[in-house]
N, C-alpha and C positions, 0 to 999 in steps of 0.2 A: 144969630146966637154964636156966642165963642164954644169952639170945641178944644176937646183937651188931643194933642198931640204929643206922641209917646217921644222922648231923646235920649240922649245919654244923659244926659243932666240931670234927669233924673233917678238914675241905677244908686241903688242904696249897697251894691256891689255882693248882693245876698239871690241869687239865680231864680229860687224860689219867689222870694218878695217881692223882686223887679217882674216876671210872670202874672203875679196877684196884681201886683200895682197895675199894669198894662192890661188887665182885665175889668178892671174897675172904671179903668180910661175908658173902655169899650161900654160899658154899662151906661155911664152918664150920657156920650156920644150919641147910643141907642136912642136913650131917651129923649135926649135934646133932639132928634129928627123926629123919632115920634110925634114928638109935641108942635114942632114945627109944620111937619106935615097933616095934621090934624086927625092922627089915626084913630080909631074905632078904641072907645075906653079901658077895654077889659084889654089888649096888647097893653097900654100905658100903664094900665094896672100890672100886669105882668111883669112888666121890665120893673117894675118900682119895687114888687117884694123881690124879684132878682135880687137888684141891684141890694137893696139892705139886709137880706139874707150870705150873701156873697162878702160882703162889708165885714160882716158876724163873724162869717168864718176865717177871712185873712185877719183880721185885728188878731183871733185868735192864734193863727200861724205866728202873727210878728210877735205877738206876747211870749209867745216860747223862747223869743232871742232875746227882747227886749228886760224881762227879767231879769236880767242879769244888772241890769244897769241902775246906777244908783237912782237915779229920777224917773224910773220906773211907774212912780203911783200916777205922777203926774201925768204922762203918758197913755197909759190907761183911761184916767179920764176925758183924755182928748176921745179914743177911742170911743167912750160908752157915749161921751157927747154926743157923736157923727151916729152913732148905731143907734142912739134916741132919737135923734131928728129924721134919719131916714123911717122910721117907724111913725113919726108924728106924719110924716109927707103922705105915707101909705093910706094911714086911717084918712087925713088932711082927702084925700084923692079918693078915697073913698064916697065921702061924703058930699064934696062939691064936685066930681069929676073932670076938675082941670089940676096942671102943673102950672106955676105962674115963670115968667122971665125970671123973677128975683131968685127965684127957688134954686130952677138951673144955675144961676150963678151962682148963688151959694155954695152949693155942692162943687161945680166947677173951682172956684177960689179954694176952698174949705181941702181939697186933694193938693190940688198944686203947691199952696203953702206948708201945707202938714209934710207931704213929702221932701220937697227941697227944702225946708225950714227944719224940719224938726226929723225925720226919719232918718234924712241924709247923717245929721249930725250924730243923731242918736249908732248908727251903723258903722261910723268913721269913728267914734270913740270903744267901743266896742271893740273890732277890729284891732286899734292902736291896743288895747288892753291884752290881748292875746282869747279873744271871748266867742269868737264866732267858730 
């Protein structure tokens, strides 16, 4: 399984964000060994409301800066998307008690692109605005 690896490439240049972001790295990571390793369900269960409780509360941090920015709603929606699906995985893992490969990638892809796609940008115009 691919793990996510923290760089500079990633730094949205906001101290805080880049902290939250490298946390989230560490949440998926968690999980993805979990699940590899075949650990006892209620850990896998644990790391999963972690990880989408954790989700909840940095969207919330970046929404305080992101606000500002014209394309804001959109934004947010990516947000409630991720924060929807980590709660479908939770209930998901609930009931069948496994995490699938697809799943981790998802979540794996779904961070990396949001980050360097959209947050980077989103932070670099900001910034040029005089906003941060």
């Amino acid at each position: 399984m691919e793990t996510l690896e923290w760089n500079d490439s990633y730094g949205v240049g906001v101290e805080e964000i880049d902290r939250q972001h490298q946390r989230l790295f560490e949440l998926v990571n968690i999980l993805g060994r979990a699940v590899a390793d075949g650990r006892e369900e209620d850990i896998i269960g644990h790391v999963l409301v972690d990880m989408a409780g954790y989700a909840e509360e940095h969207f919330k941090s970046e929404q305080l800066y992101l606000e500002k920015h014209a394309d804001f709603k959109d934004h947010f929606m990516a947000h409630w998307d991720f924060t929807k699906k980590c709660m479908e995985l939770v209930f998901a893992f609930r009931k069948d008690k496994k995490v699938s490969a697809d799943t981790l990638n998802y979540l794996i892809q779904w961070l990396k692109k949001h980050i360097l796609e959209v947050d980077r940008q989103f932070f670099k115009e900001l910034g040029e605005q005089g906003l941060l």
